[in-house]
N, C-alpha and C positions, 0 to 999 in steps of 0.2 A: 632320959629325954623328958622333958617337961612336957605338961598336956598341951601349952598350945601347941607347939610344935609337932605333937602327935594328931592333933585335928588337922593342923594347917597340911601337912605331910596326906592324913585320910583323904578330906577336902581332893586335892590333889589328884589320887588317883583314882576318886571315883568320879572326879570330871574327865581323867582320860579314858574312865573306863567305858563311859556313856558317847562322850564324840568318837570311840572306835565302832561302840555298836551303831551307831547312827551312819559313820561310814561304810559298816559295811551294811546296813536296812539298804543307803542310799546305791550302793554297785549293783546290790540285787535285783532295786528297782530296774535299775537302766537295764536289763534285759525287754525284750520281747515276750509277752508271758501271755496263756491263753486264759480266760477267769468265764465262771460261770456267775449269774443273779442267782438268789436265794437257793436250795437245795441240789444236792449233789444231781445232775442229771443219771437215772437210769439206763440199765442195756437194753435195749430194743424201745426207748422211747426217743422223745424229742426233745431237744435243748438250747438254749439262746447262750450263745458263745461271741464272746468279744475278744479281740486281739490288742491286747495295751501297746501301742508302740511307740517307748522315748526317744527323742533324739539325742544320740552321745556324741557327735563330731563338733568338734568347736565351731567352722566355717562355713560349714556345709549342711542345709534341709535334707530333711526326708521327700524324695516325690512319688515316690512307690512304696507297696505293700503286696507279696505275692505268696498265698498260701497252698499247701498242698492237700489233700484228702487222698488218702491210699485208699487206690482203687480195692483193696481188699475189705476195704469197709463196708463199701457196698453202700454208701449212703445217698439216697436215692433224690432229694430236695433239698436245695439251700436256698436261702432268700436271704438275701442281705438288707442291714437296716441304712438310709440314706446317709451320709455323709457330707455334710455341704462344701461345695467346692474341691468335690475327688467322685472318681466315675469308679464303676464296679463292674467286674464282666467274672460271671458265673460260666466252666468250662466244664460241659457233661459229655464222658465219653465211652464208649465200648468198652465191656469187661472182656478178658483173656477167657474167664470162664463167668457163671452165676452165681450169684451169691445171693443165700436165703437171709430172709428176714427172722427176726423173732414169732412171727405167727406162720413162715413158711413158704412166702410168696418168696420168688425168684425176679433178682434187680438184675438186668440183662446191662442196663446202663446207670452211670455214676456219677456225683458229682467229683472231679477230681484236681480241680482247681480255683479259686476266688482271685481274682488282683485285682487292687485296686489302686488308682491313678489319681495323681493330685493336679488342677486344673493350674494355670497360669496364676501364682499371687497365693496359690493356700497350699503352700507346701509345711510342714513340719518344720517350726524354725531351728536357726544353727543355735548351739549352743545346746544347753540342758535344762533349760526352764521350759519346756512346752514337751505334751506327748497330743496324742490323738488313740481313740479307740475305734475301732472296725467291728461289727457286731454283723450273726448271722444267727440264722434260724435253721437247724439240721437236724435231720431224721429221715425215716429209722435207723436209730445207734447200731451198732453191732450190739449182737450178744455173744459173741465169743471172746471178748481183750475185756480188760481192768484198766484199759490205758491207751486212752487220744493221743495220738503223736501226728501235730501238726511241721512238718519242714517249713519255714521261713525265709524269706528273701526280703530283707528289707533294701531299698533302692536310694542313694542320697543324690544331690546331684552332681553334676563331675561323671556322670557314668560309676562314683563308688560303690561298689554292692556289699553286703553283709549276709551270711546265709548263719543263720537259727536254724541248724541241722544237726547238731550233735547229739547223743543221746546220752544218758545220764545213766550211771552202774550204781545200785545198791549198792554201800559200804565206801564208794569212793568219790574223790573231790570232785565239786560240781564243773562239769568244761564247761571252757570260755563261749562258748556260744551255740546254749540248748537248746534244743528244740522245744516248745511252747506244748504242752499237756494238760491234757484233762482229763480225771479219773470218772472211771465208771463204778454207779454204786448196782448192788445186783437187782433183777428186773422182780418186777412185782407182780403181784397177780392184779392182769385187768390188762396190762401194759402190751401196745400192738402196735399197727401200723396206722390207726387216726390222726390225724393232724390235731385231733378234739384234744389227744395228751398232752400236747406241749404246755409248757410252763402250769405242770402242777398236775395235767389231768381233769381239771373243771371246766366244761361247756358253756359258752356264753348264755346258754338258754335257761341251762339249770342256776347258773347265780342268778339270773335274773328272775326268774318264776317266784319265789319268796319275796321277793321285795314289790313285785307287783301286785302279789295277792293282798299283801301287807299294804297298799296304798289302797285297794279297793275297801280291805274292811275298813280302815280308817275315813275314808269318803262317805260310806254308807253311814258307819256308827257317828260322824256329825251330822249327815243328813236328817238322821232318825231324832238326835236331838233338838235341831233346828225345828221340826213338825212339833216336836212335844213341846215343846216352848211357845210354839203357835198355839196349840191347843188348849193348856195353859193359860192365856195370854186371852181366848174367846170365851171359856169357863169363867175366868172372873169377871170379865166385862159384862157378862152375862150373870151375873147372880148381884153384881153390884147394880145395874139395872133392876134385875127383879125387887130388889130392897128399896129402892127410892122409888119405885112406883107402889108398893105398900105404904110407905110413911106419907107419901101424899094420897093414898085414898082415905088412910083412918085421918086427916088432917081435916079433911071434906067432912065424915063422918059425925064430927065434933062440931065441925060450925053448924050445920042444920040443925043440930038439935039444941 
């Protein structure tokens, strides 16, 4: 076999080999999947979770999104972030039994559902060029799982429903239609039931204290400079005065005599 033909041949199947894996990046995408911003969230802390959701029907939008929270989580506050043009109703309800927190407090009630609803005009269009994310703020985590298992309901219109309820087995093929996860990394010391932990654990007060103090000495330290530059400024006015009123008295001195 000649070289070109051995390149042309290479060539070849390392472009099929790239539009396979781009095909399958791109099936994987169209799932329903839960994703956290910057670090793994902790157990027993707080965590800003978003719900990616694409639409795979050719004909048909998305106009719903209906999540689950197992009452066993025990996870006591959701706040969801706006969404324009989709409404959001947080469903908190009696536990079967209590469930402790990571510092020990008992959640008698739970959050154990989000859905959210697209208004007339902002539905998720058909087709596959458009997704929407749903974002909420939840806490306290459990501290007993490694493992968020939100149930999904996505809702197109036509009355079609899609349920992201499957769950996924170490060692085997991923089912057609998982359920959206998020791992828990293990809790840390300091880590409770403050709203103060979420997203990282920093207090608005403590970031801000360094930077205020750091604006005041900087105020001060040009204030202080601006007086010395005055001062300055009255010392030589003041000595160059004293000197031309000496060169005009010995000037006097000379003419009378």
């Amino acid at each position: 076999m000649s070289s070109k033909n051995f390149l042309k041949r290479a060539g070849f199947v390392s472009m099929a080999v790239a539009a396979t894996g781009l095909l399958g990046a791109g099936v994987a995408s169209a799932h329903v999947t839960a994703n956290v911003y910057g670090s793994q969230p902790t157990k027993g802390g707080y965590a800003a979770i978003f719900f990616r959701v694409p639409n795979e029907d050719a004909n048909l939008g998305t106009i719903g999104l209906e999540v689950d929270f197992k009452p066993e989580y025990g996870i006591g506050g959701v706040r969801t972030k706006p969404v324009p043009g989709w409404t959001a109703v947080v469903t908190t309800s009696d536990l079967p039994a209590p469930v402790k927190t990571a510092s020990g407090t008992e959640v008698t009630k739970a959050v154990t559902k989000v859905v959210w609803t697209a208004q007339p005009g902002n539905k998720i269009a058909a087709g596959s060029s458009e997704f929407q994310e749903f974002e909420v703020s939840a806490g306290p985590l459990p501290n007993n799982v490694d493992e968020l298992v939100f149930p999904t309901i996505q809702t197109y219109e036509g009355g079609k429903v899609v349920d992201w309820t499957q769950l996924s087995t170490p060692g085997a093929a991923e089912p057609e239609h998982p359920a959206p996860t998020v791992q828990l990394a293990a809790q840390v010391s300091g880590d409770g039931d403050s709203p103060a932990m979420n997203m990282g654990g920093t207090t608005t007060t403590e970031a801000a204290a360094p930077s205020g103090s750091d604006n005041t000495a900087r105020w001060l330290g040009g204030a202080g400079l601006v007086v010395g530059a005055l001062g300055l400024g009255v010392g030589a006015g003041a000595t160059l005065r004293a000197r031309k009123a000496g060169a005009a008295g010995s000037n006097r001195t000379e003419g009378t005599e």
